[in-house]
C-alpha positions in Angstrom: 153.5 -13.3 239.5 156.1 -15.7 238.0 158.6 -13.3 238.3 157.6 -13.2 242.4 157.9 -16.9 242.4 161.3 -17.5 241.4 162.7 -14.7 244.2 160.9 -16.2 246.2 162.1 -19.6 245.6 165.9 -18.2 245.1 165.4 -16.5 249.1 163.9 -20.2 250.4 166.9 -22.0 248.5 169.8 -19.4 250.0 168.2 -19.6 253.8 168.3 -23.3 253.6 172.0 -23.4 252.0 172.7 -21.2 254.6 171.1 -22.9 256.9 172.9 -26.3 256.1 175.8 -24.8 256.1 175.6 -23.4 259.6 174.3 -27.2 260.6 177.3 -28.6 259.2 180.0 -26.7 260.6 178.2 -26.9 264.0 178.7 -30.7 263.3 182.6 -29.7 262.8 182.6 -28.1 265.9 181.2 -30.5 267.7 183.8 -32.6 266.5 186.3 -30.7 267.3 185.5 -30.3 271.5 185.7 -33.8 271.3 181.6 -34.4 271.7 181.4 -37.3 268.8 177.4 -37.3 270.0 176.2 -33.9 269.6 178.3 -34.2 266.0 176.3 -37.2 265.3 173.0 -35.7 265.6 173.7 -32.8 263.5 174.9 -35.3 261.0 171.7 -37.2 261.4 170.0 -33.5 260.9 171.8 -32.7 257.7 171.7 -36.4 256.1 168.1 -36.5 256.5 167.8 -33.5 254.0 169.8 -35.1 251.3 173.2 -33.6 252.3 176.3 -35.9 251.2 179.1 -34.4 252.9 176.7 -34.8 256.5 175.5 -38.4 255.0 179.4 -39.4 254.5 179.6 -38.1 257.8 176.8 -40.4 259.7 178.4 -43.4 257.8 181.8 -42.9 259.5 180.1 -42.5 262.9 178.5 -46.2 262.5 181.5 -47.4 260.7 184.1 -46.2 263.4 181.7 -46.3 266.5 182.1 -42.2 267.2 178.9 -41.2 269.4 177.0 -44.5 268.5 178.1 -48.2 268.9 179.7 -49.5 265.5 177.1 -50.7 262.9 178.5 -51.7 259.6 175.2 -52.4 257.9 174.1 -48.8 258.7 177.6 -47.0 257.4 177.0 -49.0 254.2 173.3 -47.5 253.9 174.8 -43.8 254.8 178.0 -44.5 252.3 175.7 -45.8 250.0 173.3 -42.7 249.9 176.5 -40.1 249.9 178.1 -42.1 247.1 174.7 -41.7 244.7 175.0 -38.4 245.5 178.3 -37.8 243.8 180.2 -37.8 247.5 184.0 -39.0 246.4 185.0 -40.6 250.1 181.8 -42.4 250.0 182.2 -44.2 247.0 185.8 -45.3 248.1 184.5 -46.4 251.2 181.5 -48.4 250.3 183.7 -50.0 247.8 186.2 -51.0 250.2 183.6 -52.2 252.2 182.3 -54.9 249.4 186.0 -55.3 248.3 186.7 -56.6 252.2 183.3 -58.1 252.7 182.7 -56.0 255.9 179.2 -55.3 256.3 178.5 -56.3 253.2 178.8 -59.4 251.3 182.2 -59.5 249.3 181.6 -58.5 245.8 184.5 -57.6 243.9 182.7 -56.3 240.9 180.6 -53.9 243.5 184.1 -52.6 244.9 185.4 -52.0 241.1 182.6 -50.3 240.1 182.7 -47.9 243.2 186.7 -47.2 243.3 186.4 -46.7 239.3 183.8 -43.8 239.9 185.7 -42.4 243.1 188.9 -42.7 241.0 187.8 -40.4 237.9 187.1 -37.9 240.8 190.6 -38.0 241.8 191.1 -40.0 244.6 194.3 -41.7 245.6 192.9 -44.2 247.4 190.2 -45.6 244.9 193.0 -44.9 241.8 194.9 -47.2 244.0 192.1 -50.1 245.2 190.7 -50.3 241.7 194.5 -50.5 240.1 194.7 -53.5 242.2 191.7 -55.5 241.4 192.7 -54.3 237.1 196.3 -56.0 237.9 194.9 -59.2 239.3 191.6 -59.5 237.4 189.2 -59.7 240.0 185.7 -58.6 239.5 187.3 -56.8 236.3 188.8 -58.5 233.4 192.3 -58.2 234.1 194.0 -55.2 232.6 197.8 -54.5 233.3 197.8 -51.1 231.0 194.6 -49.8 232.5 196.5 -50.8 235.9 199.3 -49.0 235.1 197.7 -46.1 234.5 195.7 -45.5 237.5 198.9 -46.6 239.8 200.5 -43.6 238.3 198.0 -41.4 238.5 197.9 -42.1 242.9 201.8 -42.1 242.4 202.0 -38.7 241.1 199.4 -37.7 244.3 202.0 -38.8 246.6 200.3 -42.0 247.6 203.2 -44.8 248.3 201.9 -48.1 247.4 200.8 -46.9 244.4 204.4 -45.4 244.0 206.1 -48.9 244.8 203.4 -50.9 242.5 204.6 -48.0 239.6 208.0 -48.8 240.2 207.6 -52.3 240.4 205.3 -52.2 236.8 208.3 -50.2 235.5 211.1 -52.5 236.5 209.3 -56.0 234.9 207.6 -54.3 232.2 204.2 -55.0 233.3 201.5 -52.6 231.4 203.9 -50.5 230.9 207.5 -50.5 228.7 210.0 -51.4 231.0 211.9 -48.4 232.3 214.9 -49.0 234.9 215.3 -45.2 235.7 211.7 -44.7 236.1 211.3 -47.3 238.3 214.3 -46.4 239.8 212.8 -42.7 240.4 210.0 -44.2 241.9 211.3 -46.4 244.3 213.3 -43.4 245.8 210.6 -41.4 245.6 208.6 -43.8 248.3 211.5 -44.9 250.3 211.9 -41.5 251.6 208.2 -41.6 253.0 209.1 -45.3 254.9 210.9 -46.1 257.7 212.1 -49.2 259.4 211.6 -52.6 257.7 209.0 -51.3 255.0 212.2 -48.9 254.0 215.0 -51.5 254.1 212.9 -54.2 251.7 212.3 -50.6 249.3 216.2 -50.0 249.4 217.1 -53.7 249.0 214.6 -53.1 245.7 216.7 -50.3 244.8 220.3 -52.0 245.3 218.8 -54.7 242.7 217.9 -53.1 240.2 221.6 -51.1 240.4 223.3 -53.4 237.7 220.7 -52.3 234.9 221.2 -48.8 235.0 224.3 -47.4 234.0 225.9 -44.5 235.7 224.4 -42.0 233.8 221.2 -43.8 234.3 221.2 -43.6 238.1 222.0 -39.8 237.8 218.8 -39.1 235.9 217.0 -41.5 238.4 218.2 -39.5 241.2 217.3 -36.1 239.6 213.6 -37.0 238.6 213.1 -38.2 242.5 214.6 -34.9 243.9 212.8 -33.2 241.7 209.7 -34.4 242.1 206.6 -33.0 244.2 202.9 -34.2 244.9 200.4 -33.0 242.1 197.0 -34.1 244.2 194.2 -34.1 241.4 190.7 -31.3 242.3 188.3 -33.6 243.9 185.3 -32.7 241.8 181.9 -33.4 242.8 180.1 -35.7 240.0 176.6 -36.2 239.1 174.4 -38.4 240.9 174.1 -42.3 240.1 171.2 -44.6 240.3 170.6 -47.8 241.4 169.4 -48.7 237.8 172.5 -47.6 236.1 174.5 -49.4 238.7 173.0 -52.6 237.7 173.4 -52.2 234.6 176.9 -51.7 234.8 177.7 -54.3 237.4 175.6 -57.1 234.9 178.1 -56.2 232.2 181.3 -56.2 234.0 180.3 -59.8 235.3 179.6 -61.0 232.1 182.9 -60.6 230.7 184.9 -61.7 234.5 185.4 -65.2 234.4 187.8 -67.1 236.7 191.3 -68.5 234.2 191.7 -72.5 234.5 194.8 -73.9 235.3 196.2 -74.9 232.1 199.8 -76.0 233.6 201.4 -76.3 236.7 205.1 -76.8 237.6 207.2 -75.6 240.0 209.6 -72.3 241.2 212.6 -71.8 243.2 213.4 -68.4 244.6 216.8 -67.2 243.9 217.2 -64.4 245.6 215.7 -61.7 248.1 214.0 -59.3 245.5 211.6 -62.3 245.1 213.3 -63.4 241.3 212.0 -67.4 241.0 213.8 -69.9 238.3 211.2 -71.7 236.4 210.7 -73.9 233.3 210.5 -71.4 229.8 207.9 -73.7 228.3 205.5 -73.8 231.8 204.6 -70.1 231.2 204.4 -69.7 227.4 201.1 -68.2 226.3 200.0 -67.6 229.9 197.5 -65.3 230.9 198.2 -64.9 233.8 200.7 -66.8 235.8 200.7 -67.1 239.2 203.2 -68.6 242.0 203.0 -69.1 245.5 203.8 -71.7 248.4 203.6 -75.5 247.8 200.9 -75.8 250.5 199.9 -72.4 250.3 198.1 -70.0 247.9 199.4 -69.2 245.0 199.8 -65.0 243.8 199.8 -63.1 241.1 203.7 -63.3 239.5 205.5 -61.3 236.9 207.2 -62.8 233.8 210.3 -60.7 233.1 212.3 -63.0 230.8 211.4 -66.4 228.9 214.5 -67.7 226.9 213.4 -70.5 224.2 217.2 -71.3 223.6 217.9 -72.5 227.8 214.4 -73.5 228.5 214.6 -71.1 231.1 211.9 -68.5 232.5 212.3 -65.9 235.1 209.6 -64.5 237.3 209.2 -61.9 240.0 207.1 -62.0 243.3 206.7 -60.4 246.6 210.8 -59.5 248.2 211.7 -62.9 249.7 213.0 -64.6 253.1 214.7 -66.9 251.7 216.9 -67.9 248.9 218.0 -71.0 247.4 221.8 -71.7 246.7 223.2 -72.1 243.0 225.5 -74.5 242.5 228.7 -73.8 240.6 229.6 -77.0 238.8 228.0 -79.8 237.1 228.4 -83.5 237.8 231.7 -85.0 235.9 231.3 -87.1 233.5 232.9 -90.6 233.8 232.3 -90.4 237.7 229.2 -92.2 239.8 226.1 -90.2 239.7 225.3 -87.8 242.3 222.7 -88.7 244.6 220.1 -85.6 244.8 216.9 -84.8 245.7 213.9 -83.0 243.7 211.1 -80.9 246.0 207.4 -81.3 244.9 204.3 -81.5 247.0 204.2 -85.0 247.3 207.8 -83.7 249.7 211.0 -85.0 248.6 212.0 -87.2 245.3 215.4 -89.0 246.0 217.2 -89.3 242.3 220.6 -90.0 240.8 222.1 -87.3 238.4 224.5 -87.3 236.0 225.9 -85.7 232.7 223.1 -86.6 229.6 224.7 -87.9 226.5 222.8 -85.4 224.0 223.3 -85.7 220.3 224.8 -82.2 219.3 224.1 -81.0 222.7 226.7 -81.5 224.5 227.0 -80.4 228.2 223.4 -78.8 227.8 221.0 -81.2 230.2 221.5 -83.6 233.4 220.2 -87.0 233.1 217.5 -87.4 236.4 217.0 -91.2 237.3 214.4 -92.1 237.3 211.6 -90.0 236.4 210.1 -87.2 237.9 206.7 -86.9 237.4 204.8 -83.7 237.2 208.0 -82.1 238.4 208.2 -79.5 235.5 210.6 -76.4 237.0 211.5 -78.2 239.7 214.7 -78.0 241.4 217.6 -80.8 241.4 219.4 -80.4 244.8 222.0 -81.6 246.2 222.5 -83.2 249.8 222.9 -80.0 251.5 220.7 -78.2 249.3 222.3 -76.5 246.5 220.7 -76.3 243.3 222.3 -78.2 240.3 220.0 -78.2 237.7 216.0 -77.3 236.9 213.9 -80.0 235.4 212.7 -79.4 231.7 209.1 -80.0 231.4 207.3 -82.9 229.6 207.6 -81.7 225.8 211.7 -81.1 226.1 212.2 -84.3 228.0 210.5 -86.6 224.7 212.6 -84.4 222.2 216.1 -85.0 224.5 215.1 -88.5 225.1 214.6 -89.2 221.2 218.3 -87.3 220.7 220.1 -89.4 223.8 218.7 -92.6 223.3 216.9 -92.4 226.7 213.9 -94.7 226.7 210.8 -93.1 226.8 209.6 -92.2 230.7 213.0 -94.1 232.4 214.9 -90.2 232.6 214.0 -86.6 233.7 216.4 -83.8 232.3 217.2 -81.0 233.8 219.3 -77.8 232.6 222.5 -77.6 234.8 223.1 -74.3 237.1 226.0 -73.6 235.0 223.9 -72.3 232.4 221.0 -71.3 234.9 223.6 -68.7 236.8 224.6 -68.0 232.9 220.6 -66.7 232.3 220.1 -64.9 235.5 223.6 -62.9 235.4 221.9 -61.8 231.2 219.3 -60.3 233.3 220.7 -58.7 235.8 219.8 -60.9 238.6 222.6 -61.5 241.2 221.9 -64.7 242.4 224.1 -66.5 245.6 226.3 -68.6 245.7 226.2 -72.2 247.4 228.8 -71.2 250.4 227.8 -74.5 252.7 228.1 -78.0 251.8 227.1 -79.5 254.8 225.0 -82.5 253.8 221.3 -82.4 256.1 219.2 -85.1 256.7 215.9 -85.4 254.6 213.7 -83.8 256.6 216.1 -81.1 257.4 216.9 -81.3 253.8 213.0 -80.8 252.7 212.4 -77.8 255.6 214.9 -76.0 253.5 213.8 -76.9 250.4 210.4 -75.7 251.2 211.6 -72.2 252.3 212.5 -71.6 248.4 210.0 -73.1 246.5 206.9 -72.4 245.0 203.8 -74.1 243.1 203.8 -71.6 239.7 200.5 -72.1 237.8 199.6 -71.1 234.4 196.4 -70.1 233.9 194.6 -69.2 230.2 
């Protein structure tokens, strides 16, 4: 009797596999004759019995309107069921959804939790998403390792952001130890899946970060991107997940996310198109995070690839730039009137005299700013027509140098000259260029410019 049971059961369970199979591909078919509403009802057929692949199905019909008007509230239900299934696409999906607040309320922490489970299945996409919420520490505690890990992971897929983000990790440092020729390699490797502008910013990548490799270097560079071919990871179905377990792990990932105060803020300037900025060393020691971005605007997630303690100097990395600003080549002369220069801040622009600072045992090492600059840590010192002649030392240097010049306590500013500023950036392979106009501007042509190559840098703890 038992024994008649269970081949019994077996038949029933193989006609209705069989049968759902035959559903589905009828649903393909249906597709493919371009008839998006006969598709959708067998979709609706199938999903109604449980089946992800025809649930993930109805979800893109109501998410991308194809045989029923668009209904983001119902594709999140559909993506929802398929991704508690196991259903890889889904969980991408209805993370992206929460990660873009469409049809769902934005919730970081929901979009992590989904990409991280899509992304141990393989998927490019999710590796990607979830590799990019790690790097900036939103609804996760921020994790550059972690990052790094799942942007090579897409990389070796073949998936090109994540190749450029790999390159970009390898060339600062960031999660990973810096690498010129693999960031190099990866860089190629994406710029031959690019075209137009997207291609000329990857190349203009590549042709700075030329002067750190040697010539040997570039050859093995070039070798590992000829050699290298996709490796897309099996997309394996996973066991279902509950709505219980879900909250559990969504109330312990928000426990631990917290938003980083500001702890400091100063200012950048942008020295050439890679996106390299000029900062203060002492603004962004013992950051957390550090971030830079427009004056007015919103400040992003920036890279710290070089602090030097001995020129008060740091040097960070953001987004490929527009615009530049111009070193200067010479510092004021001493014995001479002071030059008349300006300093950028938000407050618009600062109008200053500069001239050589009388250090004890520091000779020809800081430019005496008159008067004060408040809050203008990192900030540049430009000239009339906008070149940059020094970078303003934040509040900690300016009491020690005031103590060893004699300069009364808050009547001077001091800045490090460009001299030694062009001496830092060449040490780290950064080709800044030169000043090649000296056409003076009036102020608010003067200040338009100025704003075009500088940022608000924050750090945050």
């Amino acid at each position: 009797m038992a024994l008649g049971l269970r081949v019994l059961f077996a038949a029933v369970s193989f006609l209705l596999a069989t049968s759902a199979w035959a559903d589905f591909q009828a649903g393909l078919r249906a597709e493919a004759r371009g008839d998006p509403e006969l598709a959708f009802w067998e979709w609706v057929l199938l999903a109604q019995r449980g089946d992800a692949a025809a649930e993930f199905r109805l979800a893109s019909a109501y998410y991308f309107g194809e045989g029923v008007p668009v209904d983001y509230a119902r594709a999140a239900g559909w993506y929802r069921r398929a991704a508690e299934h196991g259903h890889a696409g889904a969980r991408f999906n209805l993370g992206l959804m929460y990660d873009l607040g469409r049809g769902l309320p934005q919730d970081r922490a929901q979009a992590a939790f989904w990409y991280r489970l899509a992304a141990e299945q393989g998927h490019a996409h999710a590796q990607h998403n979830l590799a990019v919420l790690e790097r900036n520490g939103r609804g996760v505690p921020r994790d550059l390792a972690d990052a790094a890990r799942w942007y090579l992971r897409a990389a070796a897929q073949g998936h090109v952001p994540a190749q450029i983000k790999a390159a970009l990790m390898y060339e600062d440092g960031e999660g990973v130890a810096a690498d010129p020729v693999q960031a190099y390699k990866w860089y190629a490797v994406a710029v031959g899946h690019l075209a137009g502008t997207e291609r000329d910013e990857i190349a203009l990548l590549m042709r700075a970060l030329r002067p750190r490799l040697t010539a040997s270097d570039l050859a093995e560079a070039q070798r590992l991107a000829a050699e290298w071919r996709a490796r897309p990871e099996p997309r394996e179905r996973a066991a279902p997940v509950w709505p219980r377990a879900i909250g559990r792990a969504l109330a312990a990932a928000r426990s631990v996310v917290r938003g980083a105060p500001v702890a400091r803020e100063g200012i950048g300037v942008v020295v050439d198109a890679a996106g390299h900025v000029l900062t203060n060393g002492d603004l962004v020691a013992g950051c957390r995070e550090v971030r830079a971005g427009p004056v007015a605007g919103d400040p992003r997630i920036a890279a710290v690839i070089a602090r030097d303690t001995e020129s008060d100097l740091a040097l960070l990395r953001i987004a490929p730039a527009a615009h530049a600003a111009p070193l200067g080549t010479a510092d004021p002369v001493d014995g001479e009137p002071p030059v008349a220069a300006f300093v950028p801040g938000p407050g618009g622009l600062a109008e200053r005299l500069v001239s050589p600072a009388a250090v004890r045992g520091e000779p020809g090492r800081f430019l005496l700013v008159t008067p004060a600059v408040p809050r203008g840590t990192g900030a540049p010192v430009l000239d009339a027509s906008g070149r940059v002649l020094g970078v303003l030392v934040g509040p900690e240097e300016t009491e020690r140098v005031s103590r060893a010049s004699d300069t009364a306590p808050g009547a001077a500013s001091f800045a490090i000259p460009a001299r030694l500023a062009w001496s830092f950036l060449e040490a780290h392979g950064v080709e800044a260029a030169p000043a090649d106009d000296a056409t003076a501007l009036a102020p608010p042509a003067l200040l338009a410019r100025a704003r075009e190559f500088t940022l608000t840098v924050e750090c945050r703890r």
